[in-house]
Steps between C-alpha positions, in 0.01 A plus 500: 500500500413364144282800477798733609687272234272586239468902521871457507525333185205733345713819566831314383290451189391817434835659542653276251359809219581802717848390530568434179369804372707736790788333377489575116431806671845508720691376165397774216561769790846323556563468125428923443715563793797271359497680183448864732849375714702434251500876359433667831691317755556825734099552554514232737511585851779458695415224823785555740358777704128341559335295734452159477115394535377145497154395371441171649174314343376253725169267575102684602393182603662167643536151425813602250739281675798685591467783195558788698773385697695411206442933403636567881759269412660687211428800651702449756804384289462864290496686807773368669751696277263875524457741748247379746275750483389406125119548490292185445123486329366182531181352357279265590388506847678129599811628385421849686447310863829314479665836496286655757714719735759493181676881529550473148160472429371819309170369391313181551240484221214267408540225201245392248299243595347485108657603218234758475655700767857524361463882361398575840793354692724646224344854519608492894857423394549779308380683774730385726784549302424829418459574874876342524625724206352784664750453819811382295639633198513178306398142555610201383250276523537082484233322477531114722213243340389148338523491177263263281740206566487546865906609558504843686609796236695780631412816242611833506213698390666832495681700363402268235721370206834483645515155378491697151828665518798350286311302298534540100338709269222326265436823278730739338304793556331657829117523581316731341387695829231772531653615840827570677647180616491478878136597455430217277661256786311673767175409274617161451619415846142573601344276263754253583477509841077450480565194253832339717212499830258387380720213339694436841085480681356279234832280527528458865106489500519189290769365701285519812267335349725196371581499833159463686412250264820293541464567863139383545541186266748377780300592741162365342706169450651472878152550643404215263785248617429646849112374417583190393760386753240602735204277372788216482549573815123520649441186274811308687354610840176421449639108350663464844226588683247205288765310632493561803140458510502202362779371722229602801229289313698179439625524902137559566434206312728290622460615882072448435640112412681410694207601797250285319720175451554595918152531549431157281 
């Protein structure tokens, strides 16, 4: 367990940098597409006629205490108010078997269980969203995780940058663009969707992590009080039984006497 402990905290370590690089990342993309919105509000797609997909970002591995439940948990309070056939892509294979059977299940993928395999696992999201657009005309996908303090983060991932909309002006004047508008936000939805995933994995990654480490101190320091009750206990039992023993020697004693002062 200390040894699970201490990957744990290795990985949680080394995703400290990746994270806070994605995230300057996230921002500057945000910041362009601010300034973008507030000239070209209409290029935005319009969300009422898609389908609702959920990206739910759950545990590999165990010993995370109750991480993915807490995911199933808010997913179940977002789908309670959408049609019931709203596809679900979960990852992490923990997460994956408590939904085993799930209808709503569209894909069941694997996690990282590094940080080194992140592009990987974010390569066969993409994929399985674009197998999703292929069969609806346009998704809206929310993405259920842990964010770096550990409270579950519902995200809509796209269409990206409604949150955008209404918000004031900073510049008089419009970007300079090289290229008709709505191809300009196709271009940048891509690269915001890349940046926004791999954000969301190293985030819930690091959560997971926080997790196992939390969940395997308590665990590291039960077995310990277990231990030591346990020798107090052996310890107590094995006092009682010198007792007893010498309880049998001083009746021996005293029962070898009193047959000699008989015998005398």
């Amino acid at each position: 367990m200390n040894s699970m402990k201490n990957l744990a905290y290795i990985e949680a370590r080394k995703l400290d940098r990746f994270l806070d690089a994605q995230t300057a990342v996230v921002q500057s993309i945000e910041e362009a597409a601010a300034d973008f919105v507030s000239f070209y509000p209409e290029t935005l797609p319009d969300a009422e006629e898609s389908t609702e997909v959920y990206l739910l970002l759950g545990s590999e591995r165990g010993f995370c205490g109750n991480f993915n439940h807490a995911i199933l948990k808010n997913m179940e309070l977002l789908v309670s108010d959408t049609p019931p056939r709203s596809p679900v892509i979960t990852v992490g294979q923990k997460l994956s078997g408590l939904l085993k059977g799930d209808e709503r299940v569209a894909a069941g993928l694997e996690g990282p269980s590094v940080v080194e395999e992140v592009p990987a696992v974010l390569k066969t999201v993409v994929r399985e969203l674009t197998a999703l657009q292929q069969r609806h005309a346009m998704l809206t996908v929310t993405a259920v995780y842990h964010g770096v303090e550990g409270r579950v983060i519902q995200q809509q991932i796209l269409p990206p940058f409604q949150h955008l909309l209404h918000q004031p002006r900073r510049f008089a004047n419009p970007p300079i663009l090289n290229q008709h508008p709505r191809e300009f936000l196709l271009e940048l939805t891509d690269h915001y969707l890349f940046a926004a995933l791999y954000q969301i994995l190293y985030a819930s990654f690091m959560a997971e992590n926080h997790h196992r480490v939390g969940h395997l101190e308590s665990a590291v320091r039960h077995l310990d009080d277990q231990s030591t009750e346990l020798k107090r206990q052996c310890n107590a039992l094995r006092q009682e039984e010198i007792i007893e023993e010498i309880e049998v020697i001083l009746l021996s004693a005293a029962n070898l006497g009193e047959g000699w002062k008989k015998r005398g």
